[in-house]
C-alpha positions as CSV (number, residue, x, y, z in Angstrom):
1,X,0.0,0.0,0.0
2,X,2.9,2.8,1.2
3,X,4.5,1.4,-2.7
4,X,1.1,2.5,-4.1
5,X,0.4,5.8,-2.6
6,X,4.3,6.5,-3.4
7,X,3.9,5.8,-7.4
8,X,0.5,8.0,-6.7
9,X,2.4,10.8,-5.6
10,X,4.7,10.5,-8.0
11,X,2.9,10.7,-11.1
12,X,0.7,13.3,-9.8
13,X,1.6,17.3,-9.4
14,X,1.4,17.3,-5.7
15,X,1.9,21.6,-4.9
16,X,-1.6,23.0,-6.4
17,X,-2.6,26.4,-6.7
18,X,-6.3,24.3,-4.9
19,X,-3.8,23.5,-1.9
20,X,-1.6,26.9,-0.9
21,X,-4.4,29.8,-3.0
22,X,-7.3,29.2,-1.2
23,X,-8.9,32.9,-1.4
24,X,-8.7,32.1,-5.0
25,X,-9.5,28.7,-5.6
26,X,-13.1,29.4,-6.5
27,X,-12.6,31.7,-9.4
28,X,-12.0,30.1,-12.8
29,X,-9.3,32.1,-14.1
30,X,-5.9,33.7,-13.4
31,X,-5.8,37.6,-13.7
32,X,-2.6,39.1,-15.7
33,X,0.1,39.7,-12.8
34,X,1.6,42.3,-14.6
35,X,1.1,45.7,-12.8
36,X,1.1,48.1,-15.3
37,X,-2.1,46.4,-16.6
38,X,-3.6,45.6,-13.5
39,X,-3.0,49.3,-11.8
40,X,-4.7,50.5,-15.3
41,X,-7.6,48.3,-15.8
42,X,-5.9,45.7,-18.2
43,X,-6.1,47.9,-21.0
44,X,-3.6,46.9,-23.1
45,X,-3.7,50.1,-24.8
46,X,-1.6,51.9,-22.1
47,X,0.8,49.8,-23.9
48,X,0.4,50.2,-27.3
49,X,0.5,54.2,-26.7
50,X,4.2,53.6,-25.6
51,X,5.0,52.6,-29.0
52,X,4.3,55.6,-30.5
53,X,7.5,57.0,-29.4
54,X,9.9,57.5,-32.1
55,X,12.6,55.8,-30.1
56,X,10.8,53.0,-28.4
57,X,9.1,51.9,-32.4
58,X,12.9,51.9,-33.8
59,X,13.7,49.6,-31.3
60,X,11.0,47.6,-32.0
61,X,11.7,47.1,-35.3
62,X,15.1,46.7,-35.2
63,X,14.6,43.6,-33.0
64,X,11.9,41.8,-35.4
65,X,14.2,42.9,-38.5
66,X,16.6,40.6,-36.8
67,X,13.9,37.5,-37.6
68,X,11.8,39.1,-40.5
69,X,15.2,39.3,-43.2
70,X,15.9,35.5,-42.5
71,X,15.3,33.1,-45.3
72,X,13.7,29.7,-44.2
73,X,13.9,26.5,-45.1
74,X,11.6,22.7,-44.3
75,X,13.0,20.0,-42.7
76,X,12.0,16.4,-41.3
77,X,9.6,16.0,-44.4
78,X,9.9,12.3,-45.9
79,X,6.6,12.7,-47.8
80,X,7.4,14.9,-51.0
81,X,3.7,16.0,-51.6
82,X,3.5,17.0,-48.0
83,X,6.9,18.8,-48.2
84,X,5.3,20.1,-51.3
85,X,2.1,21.8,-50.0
86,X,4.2,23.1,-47.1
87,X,6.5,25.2,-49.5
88,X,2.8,26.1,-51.3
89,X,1.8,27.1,-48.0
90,X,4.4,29.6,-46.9
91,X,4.8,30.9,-50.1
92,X,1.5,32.2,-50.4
93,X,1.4,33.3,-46.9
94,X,2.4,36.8,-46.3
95,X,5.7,35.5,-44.2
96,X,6.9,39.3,-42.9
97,X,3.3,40.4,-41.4
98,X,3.1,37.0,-39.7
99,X,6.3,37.0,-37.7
100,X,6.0,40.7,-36.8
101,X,2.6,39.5,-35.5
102,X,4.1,36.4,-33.4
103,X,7.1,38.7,-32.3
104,X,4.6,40.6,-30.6
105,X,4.8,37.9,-27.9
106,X,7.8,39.6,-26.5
107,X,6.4,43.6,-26.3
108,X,2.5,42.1,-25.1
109,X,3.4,39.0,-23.3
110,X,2.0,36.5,-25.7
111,X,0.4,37.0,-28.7
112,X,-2.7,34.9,-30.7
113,X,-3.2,34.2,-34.4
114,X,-6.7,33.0,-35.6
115,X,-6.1,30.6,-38.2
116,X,-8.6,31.3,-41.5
117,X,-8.9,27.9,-43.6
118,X,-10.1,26.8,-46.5
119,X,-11.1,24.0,-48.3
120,X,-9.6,23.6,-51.7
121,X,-10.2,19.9,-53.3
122,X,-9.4,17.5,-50.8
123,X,-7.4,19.7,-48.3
124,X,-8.2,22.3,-45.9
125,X,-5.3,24.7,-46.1
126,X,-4.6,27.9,-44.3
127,X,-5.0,30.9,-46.2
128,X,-4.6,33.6,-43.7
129,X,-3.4,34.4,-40.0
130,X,-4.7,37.1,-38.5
131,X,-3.3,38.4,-35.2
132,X,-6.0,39.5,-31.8
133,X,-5.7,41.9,-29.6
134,X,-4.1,40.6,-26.3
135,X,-7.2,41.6,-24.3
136,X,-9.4,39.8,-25.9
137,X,-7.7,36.5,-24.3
138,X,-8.0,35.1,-20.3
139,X,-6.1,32.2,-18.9
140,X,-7.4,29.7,-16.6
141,X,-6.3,28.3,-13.6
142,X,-5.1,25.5,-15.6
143,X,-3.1,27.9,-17.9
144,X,-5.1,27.4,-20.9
145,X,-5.8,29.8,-23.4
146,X,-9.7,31.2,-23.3
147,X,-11.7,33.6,-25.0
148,X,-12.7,36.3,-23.0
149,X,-16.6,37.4,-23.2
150,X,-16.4,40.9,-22.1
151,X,-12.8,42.7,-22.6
152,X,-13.1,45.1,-19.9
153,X,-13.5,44.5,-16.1
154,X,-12.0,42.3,-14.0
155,X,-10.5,39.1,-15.0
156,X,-11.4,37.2,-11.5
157,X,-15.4,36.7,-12.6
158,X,-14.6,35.5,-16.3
159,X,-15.7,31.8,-17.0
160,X,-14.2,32.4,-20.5
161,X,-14.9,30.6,-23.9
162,X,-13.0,27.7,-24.5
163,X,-11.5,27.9,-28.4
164,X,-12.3,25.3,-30.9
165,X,-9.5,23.1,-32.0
166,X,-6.9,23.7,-35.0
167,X,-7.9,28.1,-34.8
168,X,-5.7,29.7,-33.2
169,X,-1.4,30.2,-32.6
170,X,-0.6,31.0,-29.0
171,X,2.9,32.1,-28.9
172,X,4.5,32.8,-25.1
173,X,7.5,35.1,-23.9
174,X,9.2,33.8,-21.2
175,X,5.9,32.4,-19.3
176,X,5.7,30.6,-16.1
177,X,3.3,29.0,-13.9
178,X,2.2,32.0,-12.3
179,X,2.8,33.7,-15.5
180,X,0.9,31.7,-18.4
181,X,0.6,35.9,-20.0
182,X,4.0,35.9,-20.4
183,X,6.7,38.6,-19.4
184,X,5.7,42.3,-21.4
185,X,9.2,43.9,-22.9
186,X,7.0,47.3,-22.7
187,X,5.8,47.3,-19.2
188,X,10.3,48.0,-18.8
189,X,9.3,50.8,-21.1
190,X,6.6,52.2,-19.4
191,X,8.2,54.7,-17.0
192,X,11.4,55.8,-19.5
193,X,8.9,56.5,-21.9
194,X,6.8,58.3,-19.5
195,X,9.0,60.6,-18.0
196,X,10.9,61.2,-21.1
197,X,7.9,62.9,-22.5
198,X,7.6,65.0,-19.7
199,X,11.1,65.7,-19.9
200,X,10.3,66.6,-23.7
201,X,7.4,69.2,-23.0
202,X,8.7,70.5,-20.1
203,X,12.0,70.7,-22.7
204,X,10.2,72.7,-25.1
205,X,8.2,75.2,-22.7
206,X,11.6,75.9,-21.5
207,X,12.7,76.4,-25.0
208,X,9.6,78.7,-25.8
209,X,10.2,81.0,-22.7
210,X,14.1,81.6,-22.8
211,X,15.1,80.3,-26.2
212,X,13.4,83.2,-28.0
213,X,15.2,86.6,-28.6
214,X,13.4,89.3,-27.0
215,X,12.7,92.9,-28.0
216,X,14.0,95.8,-26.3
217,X,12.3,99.5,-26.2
218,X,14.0,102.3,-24.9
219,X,12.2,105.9,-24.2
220,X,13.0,109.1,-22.8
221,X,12.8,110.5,-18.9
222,X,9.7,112.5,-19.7
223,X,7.7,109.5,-21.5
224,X,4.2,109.5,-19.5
225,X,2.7,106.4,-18.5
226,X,0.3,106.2,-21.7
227,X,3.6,106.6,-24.1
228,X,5.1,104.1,-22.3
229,X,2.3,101.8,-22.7
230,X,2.1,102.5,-26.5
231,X,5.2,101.5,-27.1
232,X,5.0,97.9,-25.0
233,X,1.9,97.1,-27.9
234,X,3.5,98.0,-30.3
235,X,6.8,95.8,-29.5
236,X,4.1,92.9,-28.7
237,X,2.8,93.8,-32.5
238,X,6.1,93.6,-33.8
239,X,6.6,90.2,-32.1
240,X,3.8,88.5,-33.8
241,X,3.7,90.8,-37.3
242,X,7.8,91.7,-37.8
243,X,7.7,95.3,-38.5
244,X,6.3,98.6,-36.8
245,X,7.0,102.1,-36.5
246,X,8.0,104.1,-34.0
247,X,8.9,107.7,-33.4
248,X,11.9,109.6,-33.9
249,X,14.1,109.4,-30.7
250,X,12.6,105.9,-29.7
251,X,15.0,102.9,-29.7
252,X,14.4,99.4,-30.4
253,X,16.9,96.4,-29.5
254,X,16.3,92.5,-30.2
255,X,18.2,90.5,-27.9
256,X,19.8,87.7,-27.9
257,X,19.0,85.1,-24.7
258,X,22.2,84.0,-23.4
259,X,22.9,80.0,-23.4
260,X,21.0,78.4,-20.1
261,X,22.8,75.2,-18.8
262,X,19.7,74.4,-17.6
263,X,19.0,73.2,-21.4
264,X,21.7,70.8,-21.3
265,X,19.8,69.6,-18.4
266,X,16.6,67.9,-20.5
267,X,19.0,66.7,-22.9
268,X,20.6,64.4,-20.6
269,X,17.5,63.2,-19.0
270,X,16.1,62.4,-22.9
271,X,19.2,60.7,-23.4
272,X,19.5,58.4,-20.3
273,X,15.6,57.5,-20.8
274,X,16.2,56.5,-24.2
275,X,19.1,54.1,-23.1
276,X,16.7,52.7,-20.3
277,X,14.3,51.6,-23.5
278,X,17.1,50.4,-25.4
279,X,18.4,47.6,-22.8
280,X,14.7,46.8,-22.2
281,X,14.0,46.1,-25.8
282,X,17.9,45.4,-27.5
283,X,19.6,44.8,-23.7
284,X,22.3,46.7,-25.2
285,X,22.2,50.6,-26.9
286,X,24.7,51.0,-29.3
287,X,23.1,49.3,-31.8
288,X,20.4,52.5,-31.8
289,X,23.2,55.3,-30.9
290,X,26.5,55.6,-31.2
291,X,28.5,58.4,-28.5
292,X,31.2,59.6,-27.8
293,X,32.4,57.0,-25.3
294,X,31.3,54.4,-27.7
295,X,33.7,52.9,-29.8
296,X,33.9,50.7,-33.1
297,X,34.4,47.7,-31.1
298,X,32.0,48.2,-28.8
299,X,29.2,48.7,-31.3
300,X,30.5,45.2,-33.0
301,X,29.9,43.9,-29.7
302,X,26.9,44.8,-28.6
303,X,25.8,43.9,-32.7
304,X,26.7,40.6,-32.0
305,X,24.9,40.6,-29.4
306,X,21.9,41.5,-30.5
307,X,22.4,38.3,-33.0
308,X,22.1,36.7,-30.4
309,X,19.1,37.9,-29.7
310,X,17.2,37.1,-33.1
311,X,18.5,33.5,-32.4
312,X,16.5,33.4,-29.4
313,X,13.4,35.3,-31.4
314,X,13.5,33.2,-34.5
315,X,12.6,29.9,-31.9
316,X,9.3,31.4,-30.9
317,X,9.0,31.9,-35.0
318,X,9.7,28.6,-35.8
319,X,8.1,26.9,-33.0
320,X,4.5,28.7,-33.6
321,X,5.0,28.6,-37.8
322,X,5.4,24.8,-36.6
323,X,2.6,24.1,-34.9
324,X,0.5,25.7,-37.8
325,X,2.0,22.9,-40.5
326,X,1.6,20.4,-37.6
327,X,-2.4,21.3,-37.3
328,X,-2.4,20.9,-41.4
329,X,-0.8,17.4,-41.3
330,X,-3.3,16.2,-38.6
331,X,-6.0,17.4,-40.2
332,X,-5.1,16.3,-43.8
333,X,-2.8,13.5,-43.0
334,X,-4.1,12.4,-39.3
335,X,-2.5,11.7,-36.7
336,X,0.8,10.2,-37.4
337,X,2.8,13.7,-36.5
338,X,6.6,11.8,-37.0
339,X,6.8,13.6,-40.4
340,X,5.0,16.9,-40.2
341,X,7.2,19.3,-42.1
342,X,8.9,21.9,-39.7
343,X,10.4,25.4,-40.8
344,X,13.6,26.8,-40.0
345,X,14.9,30.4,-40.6
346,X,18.2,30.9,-41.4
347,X,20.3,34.3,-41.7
348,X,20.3,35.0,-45.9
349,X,23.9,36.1,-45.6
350,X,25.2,32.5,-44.0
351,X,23.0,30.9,-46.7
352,X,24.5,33.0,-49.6
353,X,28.2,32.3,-48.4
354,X,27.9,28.5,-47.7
355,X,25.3,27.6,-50.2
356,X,26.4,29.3,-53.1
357,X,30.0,28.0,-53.4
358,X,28.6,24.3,-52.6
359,X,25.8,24.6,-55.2
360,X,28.5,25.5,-57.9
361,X,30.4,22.7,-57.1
362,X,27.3,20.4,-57.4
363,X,26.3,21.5,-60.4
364,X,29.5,20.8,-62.1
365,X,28.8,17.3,-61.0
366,X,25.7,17.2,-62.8
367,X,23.3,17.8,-60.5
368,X,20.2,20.0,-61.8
369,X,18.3,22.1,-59.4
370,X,14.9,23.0,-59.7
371,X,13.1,27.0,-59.7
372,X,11.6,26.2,-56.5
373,X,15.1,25.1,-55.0
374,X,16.5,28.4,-55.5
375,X,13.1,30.5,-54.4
376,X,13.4,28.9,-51.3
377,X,17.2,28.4,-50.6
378,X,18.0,32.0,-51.5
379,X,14.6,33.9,-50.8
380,X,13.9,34.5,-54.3
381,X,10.6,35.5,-56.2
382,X,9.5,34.0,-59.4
383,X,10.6,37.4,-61.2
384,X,14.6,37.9,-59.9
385,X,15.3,35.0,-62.2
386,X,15.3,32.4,-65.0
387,X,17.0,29.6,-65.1
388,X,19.3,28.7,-68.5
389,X,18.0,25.8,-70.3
390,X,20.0,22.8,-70.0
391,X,19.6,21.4,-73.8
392,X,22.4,21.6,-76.5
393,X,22.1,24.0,-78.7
């Protein structure tokens, strides 16, 4: 009996959120831990403002670049038609919108794709992936995915919609058991971002008020208060029209506002917020700026570096892209899932210089490759090329 209970415990998890969360054990779902969505109503659009700064977007893009300019290629395919309709399948697919969409994962958390199909002959095939707004989504105390039925409000009181099968693309940054949403690159953002602007308009105010030259009227001792009041509207008119006129004996002098170190101030602060985003997006900055400290071999570092970092991207690509070919093979093929084709993106500059040089040397063996080879070995289009016909002439 002891033997028995032992194998029990064993095979079953044993520390439940039922056993140590009891306030919480009678709601259905988990509620995003996050505190920049939970201190503003989970509206994920606190987040999506952020990226309207200039610096914040280039850093987003840079990142995804790192994945979107790879070429790709399928592996683990023993069946040729099924390797076939793969190809068919990613070629027709717009490739660049859909891995910008699962990169999301890392600025939101995680990110969804609905799957659109469609049923051509025998096969249902996927004709479009369309990416959903993070809030539309809860997770369960299980740590499944669910639809939410009301996007607003609190997450506690949610039963949520469970999804049908083969519809949707979860992809997951850096989630954990507590953490099915995932860790949100932009909640580091929030308060550089934040205060930068401040910084910015409280820049330009300063800027406004004691950046401006100023006018200067000068009149005599025995001006009265009237004259002297004349004159102040007309320097005010000659401030917003450029020109007036003035009375013989009257002097006018524009003035230069001297250089304020307070200036120098905001500049700083812009600056050290904008290398806050950087390392939360990049983790390094000179890829996005280059100062005076910085040198050439630093840069190539922190380049590298961020190499790195599309390696790390590119699995979340591949492993979501995956899934999608894996749901076509169960649902054309069954559900034998040892040979469902898989993607994998490689850097176009490592497939140029080790491809190109072994392709030559095939050819001259006699081997004959195809159009479709080189479409999807070099990321070519059916318009960059023709290939030379192989029969005497």
């Amino acid at each position: 009996m002891k033997n028995k209970n032992r194998k029990v415990k064993l095979l079953n998890e044993y520390a439940t959120r039922e056993k140590l969360d009891l306030y919480n054990k009678f709601y259905t779902t988990l509620p995003d831990p996050d505190k920049i969505i939970s201190e503003n109503g989970y509206d994920y659009g606190v987040l999506r403002d952020l990226t309207s700064d200039p610096h914040l977007q280039a850093t987003i893009q840079q990142r995804k670049m790192q994945v979107i300019q790879m070429g790709w290629e399928l592996n683990y395919v023993k069946d040729n038609n099924l390797k076939k309709e793969a190809i068919r399948i990613i070629e027709e697919l717009p490739l660049s919108y859909i891995i910008s969409e699962i990169l999301d994962a890392v600025f939101y958390g995680f990110s969804v794709l609905e799957i659109k199909w469609e049923l051509r002959g025998n096969k249902v095939v996927p004709i479009a992936l369309t990416g959903k707004p993070p809030e539309w989504f809860i997770f369960t105390r299980e740590n499944e995915l669910r639809l939410r039925k009301n996007n607003r409000g609190s997450y506690l009181f949610e039963a949520g919609e469970e999804l049908p099968q083969f519809k949707f693309l979860l992809t997951q940054y850096k989630p954990t058991y507590t953490n099915p949403y995932g860790t949100k690159v932009l909640s580091s953002c929030f308060w550089p971002v934040t205060l930068k602007r401040a910084a910015v308009e409280g820049w330009q105010l300063m800027t406004e008020r004691y950046g401006m030259p100023y006018l200067i009227g000068r009149y005599t001792a025995g001006a009265t208060n009237n004259e002297i009041i004349e004159l102040l509207d007309k320097l005010e008119d000659m401030i917003s029209s450029g020109v007036a006129a003035f009375e013989d004996g009257k002097e006018i002098e524009i003035k230069e506002r001297p250089q304020y170190s307070v200036g120098g101030l905001y500049d700083k602060i812009v600056e050290f917020h904008n290398k806050e985003i950087s390392k939360a997006v990049l983790t390094v900055t000179l890829t996005t700026e280059i100062t005076k400290t910085g040198s050439y071999k630093a840069t190539e570092i922190h380049k590298e570096m961020l190499g790195y970092l599309g390696i790390s991207d590119k699995k979340l690509v591949e492993r979501t892209i995956n899934k999608l070919l894996q749901y076509y093979s169960i649902i054309n093929y069954g559900n034998d899932l040892s040979d469902h084709p898989r993607i994998k993106l490689t850097k176009k500059e490592r497939v140029i210089e080790e491809s190109a040089d072994r392709d030559s040397i095939l050819k001259n063996m006699g081997v004959r490759f195809t159009k479709q080879y080189f479409k999807k070995r070099y990321n070519l289009s059916d318009d960059d090329f023709e290939l030379e016909s192989t029969e005497e002439k």
